[in-house]
C-alpha positions in Angstrom: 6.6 21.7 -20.3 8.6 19.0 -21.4 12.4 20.0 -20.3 13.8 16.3 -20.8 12.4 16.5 -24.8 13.3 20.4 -25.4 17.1 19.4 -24.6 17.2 16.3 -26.7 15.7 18.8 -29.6 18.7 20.6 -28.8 21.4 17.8 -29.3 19.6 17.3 -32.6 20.0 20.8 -33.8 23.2 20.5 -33.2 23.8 17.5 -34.9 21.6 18.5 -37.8 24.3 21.5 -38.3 27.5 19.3 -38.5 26.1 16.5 -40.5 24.4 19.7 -42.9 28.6 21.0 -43.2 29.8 17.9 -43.9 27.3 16.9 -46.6 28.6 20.2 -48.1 32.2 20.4 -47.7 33.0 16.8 -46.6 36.3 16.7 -44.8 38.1 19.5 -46.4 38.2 23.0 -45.0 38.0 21.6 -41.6 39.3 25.0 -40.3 36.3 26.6 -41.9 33.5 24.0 -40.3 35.0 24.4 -37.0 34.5 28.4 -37.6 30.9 28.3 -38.3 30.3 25.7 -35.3 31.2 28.2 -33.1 29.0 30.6 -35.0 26.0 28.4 -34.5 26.8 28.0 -30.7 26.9 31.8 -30.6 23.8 32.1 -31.9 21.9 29.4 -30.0 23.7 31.1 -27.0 22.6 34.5 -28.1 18.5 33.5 -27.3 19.0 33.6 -23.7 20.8 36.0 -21.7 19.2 39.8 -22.0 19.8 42.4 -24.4 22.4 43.8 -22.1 25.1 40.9 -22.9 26.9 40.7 -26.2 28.0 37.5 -27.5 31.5 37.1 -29.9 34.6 35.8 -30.2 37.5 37.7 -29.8 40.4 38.3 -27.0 40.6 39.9 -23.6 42.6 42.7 -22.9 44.6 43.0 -19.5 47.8 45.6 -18.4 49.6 42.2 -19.0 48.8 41.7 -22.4 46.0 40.3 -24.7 44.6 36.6 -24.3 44.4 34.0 -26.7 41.5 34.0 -28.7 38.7 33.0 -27.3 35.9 31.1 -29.2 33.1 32.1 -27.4 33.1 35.8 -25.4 29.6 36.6 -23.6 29.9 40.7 -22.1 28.1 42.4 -19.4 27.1 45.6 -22.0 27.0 47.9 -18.4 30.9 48.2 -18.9 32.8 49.1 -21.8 34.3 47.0 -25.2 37.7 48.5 -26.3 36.8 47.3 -29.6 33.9 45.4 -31.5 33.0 44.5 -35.3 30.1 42.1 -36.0 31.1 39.1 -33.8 34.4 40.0 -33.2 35.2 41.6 -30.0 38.8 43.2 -27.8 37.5 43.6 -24.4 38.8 44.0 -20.8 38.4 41.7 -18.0 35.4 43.4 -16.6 33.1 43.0 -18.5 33.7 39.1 -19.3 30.7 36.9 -18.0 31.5 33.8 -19.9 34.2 32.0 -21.6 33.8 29.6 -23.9 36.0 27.1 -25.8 34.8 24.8 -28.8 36.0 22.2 -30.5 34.8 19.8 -33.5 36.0 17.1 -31.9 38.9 16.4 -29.4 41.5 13.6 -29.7 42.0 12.6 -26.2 46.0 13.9 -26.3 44.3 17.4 -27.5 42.5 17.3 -23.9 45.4 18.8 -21.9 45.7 21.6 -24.3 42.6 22.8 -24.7 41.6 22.6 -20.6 45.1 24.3 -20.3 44.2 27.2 -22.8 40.6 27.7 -20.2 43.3 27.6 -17.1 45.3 30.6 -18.9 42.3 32.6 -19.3 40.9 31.7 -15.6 44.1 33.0 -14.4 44.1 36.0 -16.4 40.7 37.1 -15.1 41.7 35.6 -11.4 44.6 38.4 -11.6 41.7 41.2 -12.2 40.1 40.1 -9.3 37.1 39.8 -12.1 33.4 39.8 -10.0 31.1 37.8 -9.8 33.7 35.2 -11.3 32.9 33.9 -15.3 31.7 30.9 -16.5 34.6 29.0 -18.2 33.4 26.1 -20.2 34.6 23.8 -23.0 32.1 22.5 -25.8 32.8 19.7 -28.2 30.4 18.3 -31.0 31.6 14.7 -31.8 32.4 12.9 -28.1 35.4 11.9 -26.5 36.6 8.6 -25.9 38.8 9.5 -23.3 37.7 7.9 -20.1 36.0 10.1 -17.4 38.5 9.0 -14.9 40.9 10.6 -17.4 39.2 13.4 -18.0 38.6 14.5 -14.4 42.4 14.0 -13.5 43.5 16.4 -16.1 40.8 19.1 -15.2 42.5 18.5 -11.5 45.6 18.4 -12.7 45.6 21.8 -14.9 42.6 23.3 -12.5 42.5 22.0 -9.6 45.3 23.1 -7.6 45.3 26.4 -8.0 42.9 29.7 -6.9 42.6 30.4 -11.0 38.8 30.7 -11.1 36.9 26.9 -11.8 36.4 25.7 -15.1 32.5 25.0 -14.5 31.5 22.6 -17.5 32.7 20.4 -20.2 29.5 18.7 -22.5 31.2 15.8 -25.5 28.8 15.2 -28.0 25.2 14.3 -27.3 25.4 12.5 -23.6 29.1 13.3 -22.2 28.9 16.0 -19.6 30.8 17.2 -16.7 29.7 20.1 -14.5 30.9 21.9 -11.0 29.3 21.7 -7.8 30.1 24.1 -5.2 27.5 21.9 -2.8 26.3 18.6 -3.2 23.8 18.7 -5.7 21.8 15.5 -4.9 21.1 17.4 -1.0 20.5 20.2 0.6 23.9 20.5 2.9 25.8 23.6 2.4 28.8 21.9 3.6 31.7 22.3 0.9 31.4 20.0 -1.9 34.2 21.3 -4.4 33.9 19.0 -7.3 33.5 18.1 -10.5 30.7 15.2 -11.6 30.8 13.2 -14.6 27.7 12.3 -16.0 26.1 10.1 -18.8 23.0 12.1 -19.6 21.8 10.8 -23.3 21.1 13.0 -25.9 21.1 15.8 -23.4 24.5 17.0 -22.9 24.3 20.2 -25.1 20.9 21.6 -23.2 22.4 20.9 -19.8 25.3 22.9 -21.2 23.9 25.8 -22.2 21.2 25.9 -19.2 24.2 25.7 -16.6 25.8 28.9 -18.2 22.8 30.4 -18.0 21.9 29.8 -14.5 25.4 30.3 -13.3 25.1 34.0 -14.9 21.3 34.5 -13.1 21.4 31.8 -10.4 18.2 33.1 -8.8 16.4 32.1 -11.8 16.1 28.5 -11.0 15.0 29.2 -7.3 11.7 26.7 -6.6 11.8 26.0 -10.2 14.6 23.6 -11.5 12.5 21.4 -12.7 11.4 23.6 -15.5 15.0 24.6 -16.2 16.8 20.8 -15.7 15.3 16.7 -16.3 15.0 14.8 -13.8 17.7 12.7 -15.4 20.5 14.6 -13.9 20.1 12.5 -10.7 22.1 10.3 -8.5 21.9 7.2 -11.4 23.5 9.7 -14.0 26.4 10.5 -12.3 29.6 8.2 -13.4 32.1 9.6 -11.5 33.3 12.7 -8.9 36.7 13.9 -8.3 37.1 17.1 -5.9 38.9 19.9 -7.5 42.0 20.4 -4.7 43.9 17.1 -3.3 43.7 17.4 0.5 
């Protein structure tokens, strides 16, 4: 097994799928390409996780009042939808595993909003009291060229300072990642680590992506077996920068 190959494969596919939409539409519709992005990470998504969780797009329901849309939903299927056609899906807290947001690209003053729009839905779920807590992520296709010191003051700035649950990853184009670490990945202390890292991992950023919302969902899975799951790349000469989530 090749893990380090299979993820680049991945960037490509995705590549292949936005440069296949702009041959055919070029840059009008833009609306309508972003749509069936989201469709394609739904259904690369959709090969992982066990028959028993449904993957859409849709809103969550609370007593409070209904979310914004969310682009990507992924459901535990042991509790109940309120509502579901095709893709589309109204569901409560409960049963939300994952939340996804995804973007064509994203214009470095769009960053605020969009990692504000994953803080209202962590605090929505937060105020269920929603266990285990989801995966919130945010996808983009093309990369940003915000810098990561940027980018990891605003995730502390709009989720860092609160107990809203963690917004786990954030994966810009083919090599711009940023993940969570509850420990310090690179040991094997158990002492509070409480940050976000900011790596350069090239032409692997989608694969670690969807790998870490896999193995936040079934963490046991990668237990004496990382290596089949992760590259080596994401090692101590990948990581750019680290920012802990709370100012102390």
């Amino acid at each position: 097994m090749n893990p380090a190959d299979y993820f680049r494969d991945l960037s490509k596919e995705f590549r292949a799928v936005q440069n296949r939409i702009r041959n055919l539409i070029g840059d009008a519709h833009w609306p309508s390409d972003g749509a069936w992005k989201e469709s394609v990470l739904r259904t690369v998504l959709r090969r992982y996780p066990p028959p028993s969780f449904t993957v859409g797009t849709g809103f969550i329901l609370t007593p409070e009042g209904p979310s914004t849309q969310v682009d990507i939903l992924l459901c535990d299927d042991s509790a109940p939808l309120l509502f579901r056609d095709g893709d589309f899906l109204v569901c409560p807290g409960d049963c939300v595993r994952a939340a996804v947001e995804v973007k064509t690209q994203l214009p470095p003053r769009k960053l605020h909003e969009a990692l504000s729009k994953l803080d209202e839905v962590s605090a929505l779920l937060r105020r269920r009291c929603i266990h285990p807590p989801p995966f919130l992520g945010l996808f983009s296709y093309e990369p940003i060229t915000s810098k990561p010191t940027i980018i990891l003051d605003t995730l502390q700035q709009v989720n860092g300072q609160s107990n809203n649950y963690v917004i786990q990853a954030l994966s810009f184009g083919d090599s711009q990642y940023y993940e969570f670490w509850d420990f310090d990945p690179q040991s094997n202390s158990r002492q509070p680590y409480d940050s976000w890292v900011a790596y350069n991992l090239p032409d692997c950023a989608p694969g670690y992506f969807l790998h870490s919302l896999i193995l936040f969902l079934f963490p046991h899975a990668a237990e004496r077996a990382r290596k089949m799951w992760f590259p080596e790349e994401m090692n101590q000469r990948a990581v750019i920068e680290i920012r802990k989530r709370k100012d102390r």
